[in-house]
TINU-606333 format. One line per 5 residues: their letters; for each residue x, y, z of C-alpha. Coordinates in steps of 0.1 Angstrom, whole numbers, always signed. Layout:
N
A) X:Y:Z  ...
END
This chain:
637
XXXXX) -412:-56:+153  -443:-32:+150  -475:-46:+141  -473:-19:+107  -434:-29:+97
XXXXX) -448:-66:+97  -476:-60:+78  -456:-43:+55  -435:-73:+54  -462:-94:+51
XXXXX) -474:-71:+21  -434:-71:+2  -424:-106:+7  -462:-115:-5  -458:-92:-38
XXXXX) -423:-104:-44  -428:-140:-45  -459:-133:-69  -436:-115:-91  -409:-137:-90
XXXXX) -436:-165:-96  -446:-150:-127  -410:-139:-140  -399:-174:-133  -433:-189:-152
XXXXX) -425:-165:-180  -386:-172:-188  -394:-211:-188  -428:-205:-212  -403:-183:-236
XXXXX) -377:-209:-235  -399:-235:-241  -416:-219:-270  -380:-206:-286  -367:-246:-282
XXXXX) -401:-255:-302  -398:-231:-329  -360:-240:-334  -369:-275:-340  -396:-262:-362
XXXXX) -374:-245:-379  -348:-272:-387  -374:-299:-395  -394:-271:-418  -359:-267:-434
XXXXX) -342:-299:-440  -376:-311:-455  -378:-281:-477  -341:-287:-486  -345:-326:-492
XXXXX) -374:-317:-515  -356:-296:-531  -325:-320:-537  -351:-349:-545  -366:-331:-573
XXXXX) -327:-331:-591  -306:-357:-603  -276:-338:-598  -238:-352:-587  -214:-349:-552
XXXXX) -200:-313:-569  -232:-299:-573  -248:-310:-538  -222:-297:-518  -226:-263:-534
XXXXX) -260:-262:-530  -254:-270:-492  -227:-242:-491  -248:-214:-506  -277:-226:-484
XXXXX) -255:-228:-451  -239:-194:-458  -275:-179:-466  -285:-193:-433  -283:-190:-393
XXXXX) -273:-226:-389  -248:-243:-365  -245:-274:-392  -259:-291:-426  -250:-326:-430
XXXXX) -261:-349:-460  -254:-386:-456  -260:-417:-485  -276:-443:-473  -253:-466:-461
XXXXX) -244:-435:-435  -216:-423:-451  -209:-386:-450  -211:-368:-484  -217:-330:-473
XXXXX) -212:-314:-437  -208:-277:-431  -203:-270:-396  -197:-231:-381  -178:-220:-346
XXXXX) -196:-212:-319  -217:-183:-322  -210:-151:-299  -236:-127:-285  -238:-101:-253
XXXXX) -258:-127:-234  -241:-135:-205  -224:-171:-196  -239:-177:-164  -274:-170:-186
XXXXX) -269:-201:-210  -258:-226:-184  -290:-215:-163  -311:-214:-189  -296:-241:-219
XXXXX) -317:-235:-249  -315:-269:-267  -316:-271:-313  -324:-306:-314  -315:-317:-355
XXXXX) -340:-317:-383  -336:-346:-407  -355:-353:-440  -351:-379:-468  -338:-376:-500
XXXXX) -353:-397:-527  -352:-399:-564  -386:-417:-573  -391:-443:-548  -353:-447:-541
XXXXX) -339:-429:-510  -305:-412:-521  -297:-398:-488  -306:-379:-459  -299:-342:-445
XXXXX) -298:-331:-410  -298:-296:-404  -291:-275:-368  -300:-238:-366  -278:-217:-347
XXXXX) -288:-204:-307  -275:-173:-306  -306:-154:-316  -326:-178:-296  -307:-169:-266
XXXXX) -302:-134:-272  -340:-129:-275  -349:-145:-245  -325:-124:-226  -339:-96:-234
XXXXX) -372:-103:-230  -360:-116:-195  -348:-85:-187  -381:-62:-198  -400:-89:-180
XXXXX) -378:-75:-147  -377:-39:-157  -419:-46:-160  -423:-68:-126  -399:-42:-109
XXXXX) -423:-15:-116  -453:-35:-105  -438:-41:-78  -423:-9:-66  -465:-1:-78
XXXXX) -476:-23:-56  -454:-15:-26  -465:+21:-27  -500:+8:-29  -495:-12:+5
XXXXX) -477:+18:+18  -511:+37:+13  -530:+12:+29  -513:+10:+56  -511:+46:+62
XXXXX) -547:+46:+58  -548:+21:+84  -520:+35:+104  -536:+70:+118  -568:+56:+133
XXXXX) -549:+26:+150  -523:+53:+164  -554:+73:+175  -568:+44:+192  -535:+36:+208
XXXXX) -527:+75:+221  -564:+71:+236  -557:+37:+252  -526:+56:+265  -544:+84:+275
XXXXX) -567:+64:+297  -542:+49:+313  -531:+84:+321  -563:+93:+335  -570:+117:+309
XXXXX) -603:+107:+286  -601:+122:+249  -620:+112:+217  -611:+106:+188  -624:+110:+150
XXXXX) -643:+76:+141  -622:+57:+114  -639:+49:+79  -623:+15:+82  -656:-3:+94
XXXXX) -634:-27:+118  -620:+3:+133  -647:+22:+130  -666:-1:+155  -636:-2:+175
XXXXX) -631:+37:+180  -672:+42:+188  -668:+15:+216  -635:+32:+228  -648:+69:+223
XXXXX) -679:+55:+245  -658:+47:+271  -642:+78:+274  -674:+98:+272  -687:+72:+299
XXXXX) -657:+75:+322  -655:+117:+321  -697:+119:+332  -688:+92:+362  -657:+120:+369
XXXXX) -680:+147:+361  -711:+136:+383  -688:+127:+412  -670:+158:+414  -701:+176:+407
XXXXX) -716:+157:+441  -688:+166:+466  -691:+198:+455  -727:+202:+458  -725:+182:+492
XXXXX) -697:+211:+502  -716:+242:+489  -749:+225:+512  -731:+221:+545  -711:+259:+540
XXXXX) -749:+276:+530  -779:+296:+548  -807:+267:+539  -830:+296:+537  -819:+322:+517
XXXXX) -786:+297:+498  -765:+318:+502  -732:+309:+516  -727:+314:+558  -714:+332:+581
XXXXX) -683:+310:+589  -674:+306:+554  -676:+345:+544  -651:+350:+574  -628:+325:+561
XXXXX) -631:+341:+527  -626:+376:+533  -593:+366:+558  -583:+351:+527  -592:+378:+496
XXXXX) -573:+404:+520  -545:+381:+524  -538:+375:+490  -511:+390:+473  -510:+383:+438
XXXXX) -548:+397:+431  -561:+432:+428  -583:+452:+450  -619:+453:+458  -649:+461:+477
XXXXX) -671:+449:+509  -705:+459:+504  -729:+450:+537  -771:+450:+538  -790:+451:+570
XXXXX) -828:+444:+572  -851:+459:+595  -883:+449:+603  -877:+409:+595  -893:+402:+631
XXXXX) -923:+418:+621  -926:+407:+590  -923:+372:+601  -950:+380:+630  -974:+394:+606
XXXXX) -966:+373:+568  -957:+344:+587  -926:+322:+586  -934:+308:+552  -943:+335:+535
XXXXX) -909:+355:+553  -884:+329:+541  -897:+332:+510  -890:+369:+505  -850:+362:+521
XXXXX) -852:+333:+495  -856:+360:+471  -831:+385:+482  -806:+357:+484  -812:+352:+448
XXXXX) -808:+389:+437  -773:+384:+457  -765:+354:+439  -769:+372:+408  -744:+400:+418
XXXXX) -722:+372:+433  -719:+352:+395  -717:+390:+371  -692:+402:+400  -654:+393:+397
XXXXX) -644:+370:+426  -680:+377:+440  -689:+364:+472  -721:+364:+492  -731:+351:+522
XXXXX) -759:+357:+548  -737:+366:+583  -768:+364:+602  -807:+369:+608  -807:+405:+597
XXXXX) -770:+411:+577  -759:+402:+546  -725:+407:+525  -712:+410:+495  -675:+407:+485
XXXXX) -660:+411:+452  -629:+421:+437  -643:+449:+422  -630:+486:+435  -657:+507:+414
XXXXX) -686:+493:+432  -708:+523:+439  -732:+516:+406  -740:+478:+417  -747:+491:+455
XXXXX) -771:+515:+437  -786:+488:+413  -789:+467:+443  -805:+488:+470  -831:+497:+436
XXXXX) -840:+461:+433  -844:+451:+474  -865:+482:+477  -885:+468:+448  -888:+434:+462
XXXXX) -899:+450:+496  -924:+468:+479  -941:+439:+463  -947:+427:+498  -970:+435:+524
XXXXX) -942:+440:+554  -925:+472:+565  -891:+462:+554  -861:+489:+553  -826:+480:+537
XXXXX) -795:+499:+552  -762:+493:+530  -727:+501:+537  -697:+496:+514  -657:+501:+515
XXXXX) -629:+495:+492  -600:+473:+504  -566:+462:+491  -537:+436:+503  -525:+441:+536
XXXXX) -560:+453:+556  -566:+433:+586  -602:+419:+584  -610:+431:+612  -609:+470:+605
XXXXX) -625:+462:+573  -657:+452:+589  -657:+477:+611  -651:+506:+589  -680:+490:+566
XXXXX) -703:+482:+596  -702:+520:+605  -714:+530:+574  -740:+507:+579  -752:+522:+611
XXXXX) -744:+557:+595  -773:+545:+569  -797:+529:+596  -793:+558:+614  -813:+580:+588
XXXXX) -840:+552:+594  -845:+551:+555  -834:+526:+530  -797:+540:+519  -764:+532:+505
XXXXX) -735:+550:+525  -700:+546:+519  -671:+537:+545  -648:+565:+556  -614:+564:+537
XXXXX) -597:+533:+552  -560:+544:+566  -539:+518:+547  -500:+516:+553  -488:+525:+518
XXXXX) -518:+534:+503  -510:+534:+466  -508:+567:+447  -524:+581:+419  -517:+562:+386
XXXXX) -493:+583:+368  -471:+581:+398  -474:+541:+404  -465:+535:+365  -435:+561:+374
XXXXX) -426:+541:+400  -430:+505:+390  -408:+518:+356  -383:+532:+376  -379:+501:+393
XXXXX) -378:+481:+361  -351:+504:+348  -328:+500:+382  -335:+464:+383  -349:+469:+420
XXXXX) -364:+435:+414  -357:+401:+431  -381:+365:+439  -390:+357:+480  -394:+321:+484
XXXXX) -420:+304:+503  -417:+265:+508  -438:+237:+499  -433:+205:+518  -455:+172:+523
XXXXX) -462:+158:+559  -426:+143:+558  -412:+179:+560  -397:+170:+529  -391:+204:+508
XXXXX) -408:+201:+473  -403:+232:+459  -406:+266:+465  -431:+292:+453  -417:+323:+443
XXXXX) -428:+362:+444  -420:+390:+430  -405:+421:+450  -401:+451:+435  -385:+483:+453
XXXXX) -398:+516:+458  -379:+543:+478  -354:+517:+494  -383:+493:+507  -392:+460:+491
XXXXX) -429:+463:+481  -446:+428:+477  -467:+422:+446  -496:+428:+459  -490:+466:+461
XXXXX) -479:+471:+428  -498:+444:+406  -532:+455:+402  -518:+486:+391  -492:+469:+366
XXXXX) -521:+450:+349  -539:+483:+344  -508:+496:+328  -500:+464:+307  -472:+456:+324
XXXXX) -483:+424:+336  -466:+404:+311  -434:+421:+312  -434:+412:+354  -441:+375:+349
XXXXX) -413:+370:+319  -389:+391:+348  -401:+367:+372  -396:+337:+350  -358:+352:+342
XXXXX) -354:+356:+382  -364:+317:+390  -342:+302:+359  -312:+323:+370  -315:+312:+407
XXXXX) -321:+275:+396  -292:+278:+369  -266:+294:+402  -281:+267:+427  -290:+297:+448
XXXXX) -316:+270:+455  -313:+237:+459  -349:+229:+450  -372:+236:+426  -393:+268:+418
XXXXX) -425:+281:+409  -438:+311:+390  -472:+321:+389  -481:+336:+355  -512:+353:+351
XXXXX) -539:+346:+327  -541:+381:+307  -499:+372:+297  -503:+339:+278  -525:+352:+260
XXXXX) -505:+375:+245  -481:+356:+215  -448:+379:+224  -450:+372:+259  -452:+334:+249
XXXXX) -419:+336:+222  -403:+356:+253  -410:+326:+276  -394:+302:+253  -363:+321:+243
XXXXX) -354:+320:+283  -364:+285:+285  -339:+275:+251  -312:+298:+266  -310:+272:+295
XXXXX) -324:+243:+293  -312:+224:+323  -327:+249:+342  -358:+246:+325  -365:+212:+337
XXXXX) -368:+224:+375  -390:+253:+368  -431:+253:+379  -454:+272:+362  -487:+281:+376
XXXXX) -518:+298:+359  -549:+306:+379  -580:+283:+374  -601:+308:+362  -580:+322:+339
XXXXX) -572:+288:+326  -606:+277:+318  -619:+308:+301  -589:+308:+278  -586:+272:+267
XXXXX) -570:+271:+233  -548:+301:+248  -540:+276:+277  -531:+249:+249  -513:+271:+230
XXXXX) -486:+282:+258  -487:+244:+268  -471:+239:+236  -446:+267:+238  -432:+254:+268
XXXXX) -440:+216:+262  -403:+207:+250  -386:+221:+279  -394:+199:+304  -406:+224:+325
XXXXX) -440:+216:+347  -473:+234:+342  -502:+237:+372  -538:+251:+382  -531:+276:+409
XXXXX) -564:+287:+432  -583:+257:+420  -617:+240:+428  -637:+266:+424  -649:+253:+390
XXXXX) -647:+215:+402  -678:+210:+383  -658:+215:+350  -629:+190:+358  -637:+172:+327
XXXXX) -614:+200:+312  -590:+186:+329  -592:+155:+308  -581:+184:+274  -551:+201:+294
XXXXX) -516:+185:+295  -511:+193:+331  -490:+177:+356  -505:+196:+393  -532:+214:+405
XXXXX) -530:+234:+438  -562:+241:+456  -574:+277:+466  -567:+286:+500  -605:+285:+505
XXXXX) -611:+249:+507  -585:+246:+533  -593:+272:+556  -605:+259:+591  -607:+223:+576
XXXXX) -606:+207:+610  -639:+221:+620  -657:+220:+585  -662:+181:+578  -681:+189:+544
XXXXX) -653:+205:+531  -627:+178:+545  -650:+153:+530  -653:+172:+496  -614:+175:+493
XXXXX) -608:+141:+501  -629:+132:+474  -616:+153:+449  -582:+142:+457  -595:+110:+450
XXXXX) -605:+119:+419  -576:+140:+407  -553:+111:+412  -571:+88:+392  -563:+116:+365
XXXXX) -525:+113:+369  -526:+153:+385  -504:+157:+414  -522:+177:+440  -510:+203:+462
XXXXX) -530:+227:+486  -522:+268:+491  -524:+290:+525  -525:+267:+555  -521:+291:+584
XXXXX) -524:+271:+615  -510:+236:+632  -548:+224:+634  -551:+224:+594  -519:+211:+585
XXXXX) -530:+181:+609  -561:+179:+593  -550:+172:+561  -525:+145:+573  -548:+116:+563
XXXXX) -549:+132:+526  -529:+113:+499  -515:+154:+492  -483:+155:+472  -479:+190:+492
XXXXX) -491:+223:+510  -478:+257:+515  -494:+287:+532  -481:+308:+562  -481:+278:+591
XXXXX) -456:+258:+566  -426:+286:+572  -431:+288:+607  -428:+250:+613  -395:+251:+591
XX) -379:+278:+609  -387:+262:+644
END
């Protein structure tokens, strides 16, 4: 029995044996006081009546009328007038007397008329005597119903003092089931606090609690905040900060590679003069000025969507970012290097480059194309910005009018189906699958990456991911596949309420199904729309499907968030696991935040392995899965 049903309990029984207590006092103090006012009574009237007769000298015919007219006059049960000697000279007795109290009433609760006697005297001679009983009908009949408003009366006090109790504990009730929900959530690894009770017991108890939780999620915060500052040292120029040369090469395989996003632009800087400067300002006074330029990159890399910069070596610098319309920034940006050149006593020259890209380029060509318009700018030996020539992309998309033509077209055929990419743990043992979306233009099957960047500038996004969500629920319902799926939904389509009552009709419509679909939302998207995040939690949060981080630990530094999202996975960006094998700080920084992650109840999972080496690497990881490229060619061998 709960702790609140007992002290209910506690609180009833308690009320009803003080009510009973006091009804039972109170019947036994009225019958005791009716008893004493009947004998009163019969002793106030056989004296008044023996007066009376004493007062006369009056014969047997005359007595036994005034006895008559008395007794009829009266509520009595008998008169009797005796001589003397004892011998009977009057008696007037009546039948028993009937009222609505109940039998079982009287035998419980006997009300006893004990006789009143009086002498009768003439002068100093006794004559006689009279004994008189009164009737206990009306005795009886009053104390029944005063016994019966005394329970109407203790009813209502107590039904008064049950709803009382009830209040209490209610009042008692929310801050003890707020205290047990955060007890449960620690266990869960996920720290919340809660609103301190006005009870001061509990009140003491929920600042100790809510102090733990607030302790607990800065020891989470600090430590993932370390690894990751331990990660971003060991993958950074110590000079300038900004990221290396290795680690721009693994993110721009990977931003190319990536399907799912929109496209974007390389820009590359060159510096000439540096071995001069350094010859003539001297090495302190040189690193300081690439100190600076690395922070006017940094700046461009936080405003800049995806941004990205790194120093590739002594001389060359990049900048990635998912942003296509780039040729105002490259101008801002060869305006303030000029500027910080100029403040310095050194013959310093920039030379900047730039090309767009999309899904599908090979890295390779990108840098080439962009280095060339690098050398096209040196070669005017004055600081410039020129632009890559046109890069020749297979499919190059097509003006916009004639994509949204297309992708509607599509829609309206239902040229649309899922491919399905595996996600095992070292076992081999399938987990689910990831799922994307296909959509056909012209007889060929176009992966997403083609067609959603352009979607999202239409405001189709949202209409893709609730076709994709249909797609993965029919294939789950048909056992097309015998595992489970996942959908990557992006950020800009929970936050639209339609979108979210769409998702939930197709999630009511089946149910069973529901329970083996994934949904993913991207980190980033996630974080800057919180209560949007909660609220499409809660749309979905009776289904039973599950609900991830996609491309995460990027924002490790706010995992405390974590700790305010009803998640049940995270899957880290491709970037963390890219050449793992030969960079320990980020082996060391994901083993740590795996670490960490657990102890919050998250299953973790990691995105884009693409070679043997990194899917060894990992092995030692306590990972719940991995997917990436090297994943389907191990299963197909």
């Amino acid at each position: 029995m709960s702790m609140y049903r007992q002290l209910w309990l506690a609180i009833s029984l308690s009320t009803l044996l003080a009510l009973a207590g006091s009804l039972f006092a109170s019947i036994m103090s009225s019958r005791a006081y009716l008893n004493e006012q009947l004998r009163m009574k019969n002793n106030d009237n056989a004296t008044v009546l023996a007066l009376s007769l004493s007062q006369k000298n009056i014969d047997a015919t005359e007595l036994e009328l005034i006895v008559a007219s008395l007794f009829d006059n009266g509520h009595y049960q008998s008169i009797k007038v005796t001589d003397p000697k004892g011998q009977l000279l009057v008696e007037k007795t009546s039948p028993e007397e009937h009222t609505s109290v109940p039998d079982w009433f009287t035998k419980l609760l006997p009300i006893s008329s004990q006789p009143g006697t009086a002498q009768i005297s003439s002068g100093w001679k006794q004559v006689g005597s009279i004994s008189i009983v009164s009737q206990t009908g009306t005795a009886y009949q009053t104390l029944w119903n005063s016994t019966r408003e005394m329970i109407l009366a203790l009813a209502l006090s107590g039904l008064l003092a049950s709803y009382l109790g009830t209040l209490v504990i209610r009042r008692l009730k929310k801050p003890l089931r707020d205290l047990i929900d955060q007890a449960r959530a620690m266990v869960e690894r996920r720290f919340i606090t809660v609103e301190e009770s006005r009870v001061p017991e509990l009140r003491q108890l929920s600042v100790a609690m809510n102090s733990t939780t607030t302790l607990l999620k800065a020891m989470f915060a600090e430590e993932a905040e370390r690894l990751d500052q331990l990660r971003r040292q060991a993958n950074t120029d110590t000079v300038c900060g900004l990221y290396n040369r290795a680690n721009f090469l693994s993110q721009l395989q990977i931003t190319v590679e990536e399907e799912n996003a929109p496209p974007g632009s390389l820009v590359m800087i060159r510096i000439n003069g540096l071995i001069e400067a350094n010859r003539t300002l001297g090495r302190v006074k040189t690193d300081t000025l690439l100190r600076n330029l690395g922070q006017i990159l940094n700046v461009y890399q936080n405003d800049l969507p995806d941004g990205f910069a790194a120093r590739l070596n002594g001389t060359d610098f990049a900048l990635l970012s998912r942003n296509s319309a780039i040729e105002n920034v490259v101008a801002s940006l060869l305006e303030q290097i000029t500027s910080l050149f100029s403040s310095s006593d050194a013959n310093l020259k920039a030379f900047i480059g730039y090309g767009h890209f999309e899904y599908g380029i090979s890295p390779s060509i990108l840098l080439s194309q962009v280095d060339a318009a690098v050398a096209s700018a040196e070669a005017t030996d004055l600081s410039s910005v020129h632009k890559a020539a046109p890069l020749n992309i297979e499919h190059a998309p097509k003006s916009l009018e004639e994509w949204s033509k297309l992708i509607q077209r599509a829609l309206d055929q239902n040229w649309v189906k899922l491919d399905y990419f595996p996600v095992i743990n070292h076992q081999k043992k399938l987990i689910h699958q990831e799922s994307a979306l296909r959509l056909m233009f012209g007889g060929e099957w176009f992966p997403a990456g083609r067609f959603l960047p352009i979607a999202e500038r239409l405001g189709l996004s949202a209409k893709l991911d609730v076709i994709s969500v249909k797609l993965a629920l029919d294939a789950i319902e048909s056992q097309a596949s015998e595992h489970q799926i996942s959908v990557n939904i992006s950020a800009k389509s929970i936050q639209d309420p339609e979108f979210r009552e769409q998702i939930k009709a197709l999630l009511s419509i089946k149910p069973q199904a529901s329970k083996s679909l994934w949904l993913e939302i991207p980190e980033i998207g996630a974080f800057s729309n919180l209560d949007t995040f909660r609220n499409f939690q809660k749309t979905i949060d009776s289904y039973g499907c599950k609900l991830g981080l996609e491309h995460f630990g990027k924002n490790l530094e706010q995992i405390n968030l974590l700790n305010t999202l009803d998640i049940d996975f995270v899957k880290f960006d491709v970037s963390f696991v890219r050449n793992i094998e030969a960079i320990p700080a980020n082996f060391d920084f994901l083993k740590g935040a795996v670490a960490i992650l657990h102890r919050m109840n998250l299953q973790v999972y990691v995105e884009g392995l693409a070679r043997k080496e990194e899917f060894d690497a990992l092995a030692s990881l306590d990972l719940e899965g991995m997917t990436g490229p090297y994943i389907g060619k191990l299963l197909s061998h």
